[in-house]
C-alpha positions as CSV (number, residue, x, y, z in Angstrom):
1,X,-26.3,-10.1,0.7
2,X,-23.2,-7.7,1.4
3,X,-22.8,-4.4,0.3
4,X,-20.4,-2.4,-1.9
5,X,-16.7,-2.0,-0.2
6,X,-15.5,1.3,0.1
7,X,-11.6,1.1,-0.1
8,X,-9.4,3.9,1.5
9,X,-6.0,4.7,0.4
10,X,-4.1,6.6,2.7
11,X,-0.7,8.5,1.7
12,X,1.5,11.2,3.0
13,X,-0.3,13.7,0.6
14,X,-3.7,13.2,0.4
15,X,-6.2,10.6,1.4
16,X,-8.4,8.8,-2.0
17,X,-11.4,7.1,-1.8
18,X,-13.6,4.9,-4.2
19,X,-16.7,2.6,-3.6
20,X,-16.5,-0.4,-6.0
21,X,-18.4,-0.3,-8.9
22,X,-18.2,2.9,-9.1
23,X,-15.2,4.4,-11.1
24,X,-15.4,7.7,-9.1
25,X,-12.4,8.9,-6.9
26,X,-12.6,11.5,-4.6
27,X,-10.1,13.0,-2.1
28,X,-9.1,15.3,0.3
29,X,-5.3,16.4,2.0
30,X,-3.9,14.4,4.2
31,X,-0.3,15.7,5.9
32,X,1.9,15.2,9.1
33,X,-1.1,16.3,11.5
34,X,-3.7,14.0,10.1
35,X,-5.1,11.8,13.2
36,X,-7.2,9.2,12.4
37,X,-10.5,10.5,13.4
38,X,-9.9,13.5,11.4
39,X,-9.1,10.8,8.6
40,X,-13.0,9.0,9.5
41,X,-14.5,12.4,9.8
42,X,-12.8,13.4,5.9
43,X,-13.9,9.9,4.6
44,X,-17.5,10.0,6.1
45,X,-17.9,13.7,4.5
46,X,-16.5,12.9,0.4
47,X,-18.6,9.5,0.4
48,X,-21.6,10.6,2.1
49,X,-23.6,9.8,-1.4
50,X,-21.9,6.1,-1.4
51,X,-23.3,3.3,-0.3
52,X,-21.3,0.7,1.1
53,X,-21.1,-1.5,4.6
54,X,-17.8,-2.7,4.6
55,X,-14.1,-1.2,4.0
56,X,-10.5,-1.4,3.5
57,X,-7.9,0.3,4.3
58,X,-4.2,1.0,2.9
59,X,-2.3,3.1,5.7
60,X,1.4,3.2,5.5
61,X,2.5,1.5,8.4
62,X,3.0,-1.7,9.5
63,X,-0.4,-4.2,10.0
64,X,-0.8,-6.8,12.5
65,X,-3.8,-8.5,13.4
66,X,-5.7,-5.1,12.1
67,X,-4.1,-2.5,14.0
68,X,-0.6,-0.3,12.9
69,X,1.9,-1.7,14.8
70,X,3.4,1.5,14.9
71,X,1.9,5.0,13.8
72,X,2.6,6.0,10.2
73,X,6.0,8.6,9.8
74,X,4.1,11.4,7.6
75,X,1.1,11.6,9.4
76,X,-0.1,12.4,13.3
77,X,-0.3,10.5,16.4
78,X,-2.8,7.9,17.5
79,X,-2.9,5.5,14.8
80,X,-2.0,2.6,16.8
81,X,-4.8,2.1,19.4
82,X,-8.1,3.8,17.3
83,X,-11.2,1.8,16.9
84,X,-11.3,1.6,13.3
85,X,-14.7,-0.6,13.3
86,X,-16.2,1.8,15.3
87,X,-15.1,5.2,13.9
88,X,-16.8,4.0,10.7
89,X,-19.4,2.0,12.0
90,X,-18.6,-0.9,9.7
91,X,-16.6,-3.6,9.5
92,X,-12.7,-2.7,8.7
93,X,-9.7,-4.5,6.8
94,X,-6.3,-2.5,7.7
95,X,-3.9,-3.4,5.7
96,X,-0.3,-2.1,4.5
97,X,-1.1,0.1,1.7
98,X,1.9,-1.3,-0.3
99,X,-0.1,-4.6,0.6
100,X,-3.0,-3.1,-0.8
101,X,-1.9,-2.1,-3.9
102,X,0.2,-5.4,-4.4
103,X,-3.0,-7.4,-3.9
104,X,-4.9,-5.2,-6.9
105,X,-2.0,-5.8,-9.5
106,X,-1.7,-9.7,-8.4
107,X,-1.7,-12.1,-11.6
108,X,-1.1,-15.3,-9.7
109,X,1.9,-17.6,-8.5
110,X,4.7,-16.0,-6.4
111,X,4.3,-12.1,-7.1
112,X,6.8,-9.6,-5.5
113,X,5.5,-5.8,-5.5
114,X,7.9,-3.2,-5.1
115,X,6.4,0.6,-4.6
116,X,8.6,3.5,-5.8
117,X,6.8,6.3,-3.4
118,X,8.4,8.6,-1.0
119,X,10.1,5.2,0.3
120,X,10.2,1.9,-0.4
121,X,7.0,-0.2,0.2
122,X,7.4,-4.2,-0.5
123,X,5.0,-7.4,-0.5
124,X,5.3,-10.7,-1.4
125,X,2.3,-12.5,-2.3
126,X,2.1,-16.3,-2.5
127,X,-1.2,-18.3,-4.1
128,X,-3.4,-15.4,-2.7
129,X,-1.7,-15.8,0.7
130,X,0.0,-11.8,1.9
131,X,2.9,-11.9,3.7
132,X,4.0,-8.3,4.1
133,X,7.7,-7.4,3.9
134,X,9.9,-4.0,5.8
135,X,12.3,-4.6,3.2
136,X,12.7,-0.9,2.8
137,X,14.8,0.0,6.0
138,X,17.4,-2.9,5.7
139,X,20.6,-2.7,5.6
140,X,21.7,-2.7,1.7
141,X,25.3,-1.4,1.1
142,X,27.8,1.0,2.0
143,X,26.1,1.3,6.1
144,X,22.8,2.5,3.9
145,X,19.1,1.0,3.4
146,X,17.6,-0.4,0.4
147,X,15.3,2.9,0.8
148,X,18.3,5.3,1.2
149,X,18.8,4.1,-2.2
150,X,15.8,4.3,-4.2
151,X,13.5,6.4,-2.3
152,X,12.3,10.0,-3.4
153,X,15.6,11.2,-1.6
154,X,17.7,9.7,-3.4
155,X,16.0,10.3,-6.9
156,X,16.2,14.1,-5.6
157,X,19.9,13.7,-4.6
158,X,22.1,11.5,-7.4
159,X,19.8,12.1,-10.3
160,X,17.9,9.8,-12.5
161,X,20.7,7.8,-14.3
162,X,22.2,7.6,-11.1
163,X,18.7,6.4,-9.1
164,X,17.5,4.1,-12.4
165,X,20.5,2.0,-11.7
166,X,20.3,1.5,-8.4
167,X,16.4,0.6,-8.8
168,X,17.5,-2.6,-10.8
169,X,20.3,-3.1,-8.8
170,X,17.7,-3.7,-5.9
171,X,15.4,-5.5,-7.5
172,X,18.1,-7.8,-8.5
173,X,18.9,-8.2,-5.2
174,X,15.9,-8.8,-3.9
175,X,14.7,-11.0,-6.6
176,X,17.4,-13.4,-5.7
177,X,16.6,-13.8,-2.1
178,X,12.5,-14.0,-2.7
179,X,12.8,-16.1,-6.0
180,X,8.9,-14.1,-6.9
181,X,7.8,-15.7,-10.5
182,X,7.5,-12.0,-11.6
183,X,8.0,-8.4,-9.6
184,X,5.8,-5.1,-9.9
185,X,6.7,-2.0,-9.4
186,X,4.2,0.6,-8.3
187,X,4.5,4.0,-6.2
188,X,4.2,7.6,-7.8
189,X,8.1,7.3,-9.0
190,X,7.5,3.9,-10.7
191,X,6.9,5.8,-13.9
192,X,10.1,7.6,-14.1
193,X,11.7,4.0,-15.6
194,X,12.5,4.1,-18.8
195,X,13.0,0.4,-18.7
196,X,12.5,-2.6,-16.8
197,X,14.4,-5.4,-15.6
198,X,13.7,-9.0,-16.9
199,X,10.4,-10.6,-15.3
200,X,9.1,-7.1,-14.5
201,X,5.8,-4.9,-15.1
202,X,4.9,-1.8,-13.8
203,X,1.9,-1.4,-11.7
204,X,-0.3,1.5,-11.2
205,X,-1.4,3.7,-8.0
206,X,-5.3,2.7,-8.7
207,X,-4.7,-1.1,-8.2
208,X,-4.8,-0.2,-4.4
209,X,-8.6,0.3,-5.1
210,X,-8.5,-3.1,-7.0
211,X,-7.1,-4.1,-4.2
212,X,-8.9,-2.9,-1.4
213,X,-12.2,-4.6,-3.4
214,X,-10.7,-7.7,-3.6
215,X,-9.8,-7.9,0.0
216,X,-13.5,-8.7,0.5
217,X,-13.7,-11.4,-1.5
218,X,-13.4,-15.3,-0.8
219,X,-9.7,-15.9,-2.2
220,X,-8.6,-13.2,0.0
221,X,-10.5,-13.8,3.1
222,X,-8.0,-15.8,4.7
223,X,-5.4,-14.0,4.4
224,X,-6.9,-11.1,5.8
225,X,-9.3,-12.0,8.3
226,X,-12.0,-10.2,10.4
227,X,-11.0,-9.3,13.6
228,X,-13.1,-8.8,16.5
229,X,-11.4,-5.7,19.1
């Protein structure tokens, strides 16, 4: 019989871990040098007293097939080729870690999750079936991206009125091209609204340990297959 999953969130900031069933979550800094056997070699030391034989992954990058298509922005080099199976010695589910966390705060139906972070992260789910979205870097208005509008930047530049309306103004926008039966809104800024648009809810930063659980599991497993390198 399997094991317990250890799931892995990966951010610009710091890297969190947590084995399921336990409610423990441990950490250590992450940053723009961070390569991903110093990322293995940080995980293996914090969860040494863990059990667990499989685990998932949320980096924030683009996933295909279980490998970054391209190397994360805020962290170092050599993302793209590692030998995730092997560094750990385990089995290995990459995934976006928008992805990730969208999968943890998933209800059902069509579900769009949105992550207010240092960007814009973006999933859509569809009857348990991921189809990852790189929403955040299209063009939205005025020669700018949907992220120029609504990432941390912009918070930090035109103020929170300012930012709040241009939040629902995107969500409205992509709500009518991607029709979702209800939108989430995670990411560290998700907080910072005072209100919601209509068919909204606001997630939270430890679904993406839901998440990286539930990956493991047999309404998931298609989705997210296990690749053999």
């Amino acid at each position: 019989m399997p094991g317990q999953v250890l799931a892995i969130d990966i951010g610009g900031t710091n890297v969190k871990v947590r084995v399921e069933g336990d409610p423990e979550k441990r950490s250590f800094p992450s940053g723009p040098t961070l390569t991903p056997q110093q990322m293995v070699e940080g995980v293996v030391a914090i969860a040494s007293s863990w059990t667990f034989d499989r685990i998932s992954i949320g980096l924030p990058a683009p996933i295909v097939k279980n490998q970054p298509a391209r190397d994360p922005a805020n962290l170092g080099p050599g993302w793209m080729d590692f030998d995730y199976d092997d560094g750990f010695s385990a089995k290995v589910k990459l995934v976006n870690d928008a992805a990730m966390q969208a999968v943890g705060s998933y209800d059902g139906g069509r579900m769009l999750f949105l992550g207010l972070g240092t960007g814009l992260g973006s999933c859509l789910i569809v009857q348990h079936v991921i189809v990852p979205t790189e929403l955040a870097h299209m063009p939205f208005k005025k020669g700018r991206s949907f992220e120029q509008f609504v990432g941390v930047k912009a918070l930090k530049k035109h103020g929170k009125r300012q930012w709040t309306r241009d939040v629902h103004e995107v969500i409205e926008v992509l709500s009518g091209a991607l029709i979702p039966d209800y939108v989430v809104i995670g990411g560290g800024n998700a907080a910072r609204l005072k209100s919601l648009p209509e068919n909204c809810r606001l997630g939270s930063n430890a679904n993406a340990f839901v998440g990286g659980f539930r990956l493991w599991t047999p309404e998931w497993a298609a989705s997210i297959p296990v690749y053999d390198h």
